[in-house]
N, C-alpha and C positions, 0 to 999 in steps of 0.2 A: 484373518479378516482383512478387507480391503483399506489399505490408508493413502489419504487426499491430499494433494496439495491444491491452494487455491491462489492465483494468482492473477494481478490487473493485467490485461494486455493490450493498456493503450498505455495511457501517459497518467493513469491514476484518477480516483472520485467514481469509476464503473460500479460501482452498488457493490462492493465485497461483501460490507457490513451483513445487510440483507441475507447475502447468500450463505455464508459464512453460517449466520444465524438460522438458516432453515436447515445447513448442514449439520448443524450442532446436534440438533436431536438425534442423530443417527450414529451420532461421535460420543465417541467416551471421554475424549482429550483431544484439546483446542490447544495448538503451540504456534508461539507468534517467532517466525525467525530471523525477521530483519528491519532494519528501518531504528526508528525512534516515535517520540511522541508530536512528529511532525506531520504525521499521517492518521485523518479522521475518517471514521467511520459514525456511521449514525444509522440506528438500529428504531423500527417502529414496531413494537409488539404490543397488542390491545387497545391501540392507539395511544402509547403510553413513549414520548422519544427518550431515546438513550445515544449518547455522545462520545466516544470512545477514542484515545488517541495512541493509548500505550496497552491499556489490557485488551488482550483478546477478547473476541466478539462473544464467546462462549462463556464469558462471568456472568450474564445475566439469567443463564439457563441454569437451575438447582442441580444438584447432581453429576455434575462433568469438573471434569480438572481442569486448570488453566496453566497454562504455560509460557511465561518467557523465555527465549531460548538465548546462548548465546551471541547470537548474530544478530540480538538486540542491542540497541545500547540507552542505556536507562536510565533518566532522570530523576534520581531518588526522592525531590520534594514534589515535582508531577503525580509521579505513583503516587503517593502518600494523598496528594489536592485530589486526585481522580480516584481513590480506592474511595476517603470519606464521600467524596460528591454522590458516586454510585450506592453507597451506605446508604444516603439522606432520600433516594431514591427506593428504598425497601430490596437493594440486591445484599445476598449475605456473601460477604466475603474475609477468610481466613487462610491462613498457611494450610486449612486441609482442601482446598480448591482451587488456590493459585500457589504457584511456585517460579521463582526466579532464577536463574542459571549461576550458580557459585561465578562462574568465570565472563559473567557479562560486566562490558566494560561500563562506566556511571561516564554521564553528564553534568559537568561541575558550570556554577554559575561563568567562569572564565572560559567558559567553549561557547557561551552562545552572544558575553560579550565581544571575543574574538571575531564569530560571526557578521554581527550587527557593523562592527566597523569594519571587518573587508567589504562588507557589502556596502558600505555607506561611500568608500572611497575609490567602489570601483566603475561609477558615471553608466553612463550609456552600455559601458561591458559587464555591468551588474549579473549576476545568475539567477536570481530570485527565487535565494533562499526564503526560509522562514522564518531564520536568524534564531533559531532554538536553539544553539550551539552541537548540529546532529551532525555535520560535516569535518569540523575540528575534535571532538570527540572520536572520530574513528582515525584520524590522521593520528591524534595519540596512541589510538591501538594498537593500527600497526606499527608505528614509530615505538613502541614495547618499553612505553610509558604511563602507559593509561591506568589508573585508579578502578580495579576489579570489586564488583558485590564481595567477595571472602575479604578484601582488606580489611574493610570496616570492622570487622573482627578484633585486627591484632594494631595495638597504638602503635607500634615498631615500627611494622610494615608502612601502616597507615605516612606516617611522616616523611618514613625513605621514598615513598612513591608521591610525596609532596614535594619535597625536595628537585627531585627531576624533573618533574611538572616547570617546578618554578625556573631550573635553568636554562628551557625551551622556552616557554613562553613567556617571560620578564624581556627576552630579545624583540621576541613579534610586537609585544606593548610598548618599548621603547619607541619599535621604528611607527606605529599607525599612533602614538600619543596617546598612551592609554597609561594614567597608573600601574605601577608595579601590584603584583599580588600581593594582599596580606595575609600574610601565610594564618598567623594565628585566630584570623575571623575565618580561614578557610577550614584548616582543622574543629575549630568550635563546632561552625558548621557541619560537617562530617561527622561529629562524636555525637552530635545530637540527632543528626538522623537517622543515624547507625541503629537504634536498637528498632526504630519502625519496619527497617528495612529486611534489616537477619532475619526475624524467624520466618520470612518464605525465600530465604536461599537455600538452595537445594541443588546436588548433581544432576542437572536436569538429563543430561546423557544418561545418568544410569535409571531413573527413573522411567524413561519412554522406553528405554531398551528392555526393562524389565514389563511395561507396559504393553507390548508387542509382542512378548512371549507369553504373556496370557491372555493373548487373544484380543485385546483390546482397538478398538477401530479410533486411528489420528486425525486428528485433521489439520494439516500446516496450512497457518493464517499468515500470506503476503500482506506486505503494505505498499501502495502508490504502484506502480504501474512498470510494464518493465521498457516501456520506451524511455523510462529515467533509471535505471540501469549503468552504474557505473562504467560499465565494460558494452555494453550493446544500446545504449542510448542515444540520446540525440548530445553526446557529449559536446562541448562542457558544461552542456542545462538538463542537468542530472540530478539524480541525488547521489550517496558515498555512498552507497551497500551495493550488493548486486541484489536486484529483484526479481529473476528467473525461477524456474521453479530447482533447477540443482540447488540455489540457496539454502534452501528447506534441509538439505542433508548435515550441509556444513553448519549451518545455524543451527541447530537444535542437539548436533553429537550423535546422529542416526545416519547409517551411511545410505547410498543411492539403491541398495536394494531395498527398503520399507518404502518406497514411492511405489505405488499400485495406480494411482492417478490420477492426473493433471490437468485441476478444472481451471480456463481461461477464463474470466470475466472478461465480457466487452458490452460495451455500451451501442445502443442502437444508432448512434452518431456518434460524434468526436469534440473531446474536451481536453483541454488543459487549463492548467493553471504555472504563471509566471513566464520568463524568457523561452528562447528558444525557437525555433522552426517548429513550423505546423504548415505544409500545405495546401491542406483542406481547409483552412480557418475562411470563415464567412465575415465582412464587414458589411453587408448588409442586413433588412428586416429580417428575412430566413433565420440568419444567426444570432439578432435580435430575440427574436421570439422562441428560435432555439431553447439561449441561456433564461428566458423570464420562464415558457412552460417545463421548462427543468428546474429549475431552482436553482442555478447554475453557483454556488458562491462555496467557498473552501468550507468545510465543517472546522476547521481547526483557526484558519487567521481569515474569515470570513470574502477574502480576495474574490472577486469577478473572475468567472473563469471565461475562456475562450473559447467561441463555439464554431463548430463545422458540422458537413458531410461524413457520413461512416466513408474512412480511407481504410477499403482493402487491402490492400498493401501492405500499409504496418499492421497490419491484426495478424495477416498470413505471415510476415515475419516472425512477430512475436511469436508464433503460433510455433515456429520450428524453432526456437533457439529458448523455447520454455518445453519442449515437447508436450505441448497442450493433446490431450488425449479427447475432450469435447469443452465445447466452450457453456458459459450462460450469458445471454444474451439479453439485457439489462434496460429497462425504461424506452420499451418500443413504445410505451403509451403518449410520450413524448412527442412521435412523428404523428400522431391523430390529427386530421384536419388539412393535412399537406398537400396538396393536388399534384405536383411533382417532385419528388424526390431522386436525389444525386447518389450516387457510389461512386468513389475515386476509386479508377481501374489500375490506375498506371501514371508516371511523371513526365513529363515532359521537360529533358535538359538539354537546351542551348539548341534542340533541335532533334534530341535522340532521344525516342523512349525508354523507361524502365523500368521495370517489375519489381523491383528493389527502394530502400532510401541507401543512397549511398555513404559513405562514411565522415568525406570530407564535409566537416562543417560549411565551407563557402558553396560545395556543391548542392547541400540538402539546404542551404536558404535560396536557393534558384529554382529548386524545382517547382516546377507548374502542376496542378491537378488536371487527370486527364478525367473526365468523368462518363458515367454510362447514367443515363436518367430512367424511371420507374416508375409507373403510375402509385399514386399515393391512396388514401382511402380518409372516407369520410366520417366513417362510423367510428364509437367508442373501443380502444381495446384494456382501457383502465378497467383491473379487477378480471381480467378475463383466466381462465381456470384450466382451460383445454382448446383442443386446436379448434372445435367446434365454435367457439365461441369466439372466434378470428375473422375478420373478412378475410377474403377471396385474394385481395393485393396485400394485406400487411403477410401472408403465411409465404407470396411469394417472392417480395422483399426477405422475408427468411431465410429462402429455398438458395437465390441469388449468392446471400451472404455468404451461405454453405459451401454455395460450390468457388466460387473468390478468395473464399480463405483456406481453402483446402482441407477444414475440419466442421465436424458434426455440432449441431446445437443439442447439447445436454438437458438444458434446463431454458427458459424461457420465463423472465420478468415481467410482468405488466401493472409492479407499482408497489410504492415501498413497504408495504404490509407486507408479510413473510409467507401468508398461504395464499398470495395472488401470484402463482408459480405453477407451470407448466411444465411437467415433469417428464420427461422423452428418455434419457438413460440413467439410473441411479452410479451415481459414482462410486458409493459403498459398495456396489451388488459384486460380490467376491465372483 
């Protein structure tokens, strides 16, 4: 059977949630592989909202597994605030439908105060975090210090991996003026979260692996976008994981052959949220009315996001270094009403064009949008089902996009209800 990965490929907020959630019915198992609970999705089913930062999109559907994977890193009182929240919402949730990866690393209050004060002391060169401590948290990971879901288990363990904690980071708080750790309110802590936490930790490697051999259809749930992509992003205004779609292998303990295929999320325009280069970003009314008929504001820390023109360019990147196999193409309803509409074709640097964003940071804040313009269309596409139900200009605003980014539209959005979806190639379809 065919298994999905799903991934943002702009800069993050492209409707996953949505997508994710119409994929789910098709899915036997939803596995989240990276990121943290710093990345929100918000799900509308029967006109009923759901808000999700760390459980995959697929707990609100009966019937299907959920999965943390590895390549998560997990804030064990989060889990526990967002498992009851989803409870009080009538979703049923137990160890027999979500499971957490024994060897994910936790999110300890001291990673997201570490957070808070780099970012508080770093002015103008801010990175704009979320201060959730998602950043520090995997600096310990690989730094092969970090506090793993199985510790909680053994008190032993548990303390020797406090201990280390504290000889690394009692340094970093001297020098940013932060109290030293208290060790013994941090173990308290720990010992008392410990039993909500255990019983959904689980081998999740050998669980999907055994998942896979009896046929079972995956579906790997990205968070945020892979233009924040540790390694291919607009670094240093990233985030710490890598968010491509190989992620999906490393993060869950399934190697690169169960990928069958690789749905791109993109957004009918361009958004971000925090620092960094954008050079499609609009400061005029266009991008005004952009962010207000989108709803433009972070699902997670509520932040104003930043609005533009769909920039070709990074989509057609992303598109090769996730090897997106077709995209879904997210909240065209948005552009309704536009008389002209923009596509950045290409950059313009210092006088040279380019098909590319380049890598040096000082170069990718110079470049210029080169744009190609496209009649807009008047009529409603909110709610629309099929291409019939499309004007004449938004299908060929489609068509454009297609052929600019070098890959096929899959699926087709037109607003945040899960059967207002235009269905062109099933990603499942073996």
């Amino acid at each position: 059977m065919a298994n999905v990965v799903v991934v943002g490929a702009q800069w993050g907020d492209e409707g996953k949630g949505k997508i994710v959630d119409w994929l789910s019915e098709r899915a036997d198992v939803i596995a989240r592989f990276q990121g943290g609970h710093n990345a929100g999705h918000t799900l509308v089913i029967d006109g009923k909202v759901y808000k999700l930062s760390l459980l995959p999109s697929g707990i609100v559907r009966g019937g299907k597994l959920s999965v943390i994977g590895n390549g998560v890193v997990v804030d064990p009182w989060h889990l526990v605030t967002e498992i009851d929240k989803l409870r009080g919402q009538g979703v049923d949730i137990s160890p027999e439908n979500l499971m957490v990866a024994e060897n994910a690393s936790l999110i300890l209050p001291i990673h997201g105060e570490l957070d808070r004060a780099r970012e508080g002391q770093m002015g103008v060169a801010k990175i704009g975090t979320t201060g959730r401590g998602i950043g520090p948290a995997y600096e310990d990971k690989v730094g092969r210090r970090a506090i793993r879901v199985a510790d909680l288990a053994d008190e032993s363990t548990l303390e020797t991996r406090v201990d280390r904690l504290m000889g690394h980071h009692d340094a970093l708080r001297r020098g940013l003026g932060i109290a030293p750790i208290d060790r013994a309110a941090l173990l308290e802590a720990l010992r008392a979260i410990a039993p909500q936490i255990l019983p959904y930790a689980k081998p999740v490697w050998k669980v999907l692996t055994e998942a896979r051999k009896a046929g079972k259809r995956i579906l790997f749930e990205g968070a945020q976008g892979a233009l924040l992509d540790i390694d291919f992003g607009t670094y240093p205004f990233v985030t710490s994981s890598n968010v491509i779609a190989g992620q999906a292998a490393t993060g869950t303990g399934l190697g690169p052959t169960a990928i069958d295929f690789v749905l791109g999320i993109v957004k009918a325009y361009t958004t971000r949220v925090g620092e960094g280069p954008f050079p499609a970003e609009l400061f005029d009314a266009d991008g005004a009315r952009l962010g207000e008929r989108g709803h433009e504001f972070g699902t997670v820390t509520g932040r104003k996001r930043r609005c533009g023109w769909f920039d070709a360019v990074l989509v057609r990147q992303t598109c090769a270094t996730s090897g997106v196999s077709g995209i879904a193409l997210t909240k065209l309803d948005v552009l309704d009403g536009f008389p002209v509409l923009k596509i950045c074709v290409g950059y313009d640097l210092d006088g040279v064009r380019l098909d590319y964003l380049p890598t040096a940071a000082d170069q990718q804040a110079r470049c210029q949008p080169i744009y190609e313009e496209m009649e807009g269309w008047s009529e409603n596409t909110a709610g629309a089902r099929s291409w019939a139900d499309l004007p004449g200009a938004a299908i060929k605003y489609v068509r454009r996009i297609e052929e600019l980014i070098q890959c096929p539209v899959a699926l087709l959005s037109t607003s945040p209800e899960r059967d207002d979806t235009i269905l062109v190639t099933d990603p499942f379809a073996d």
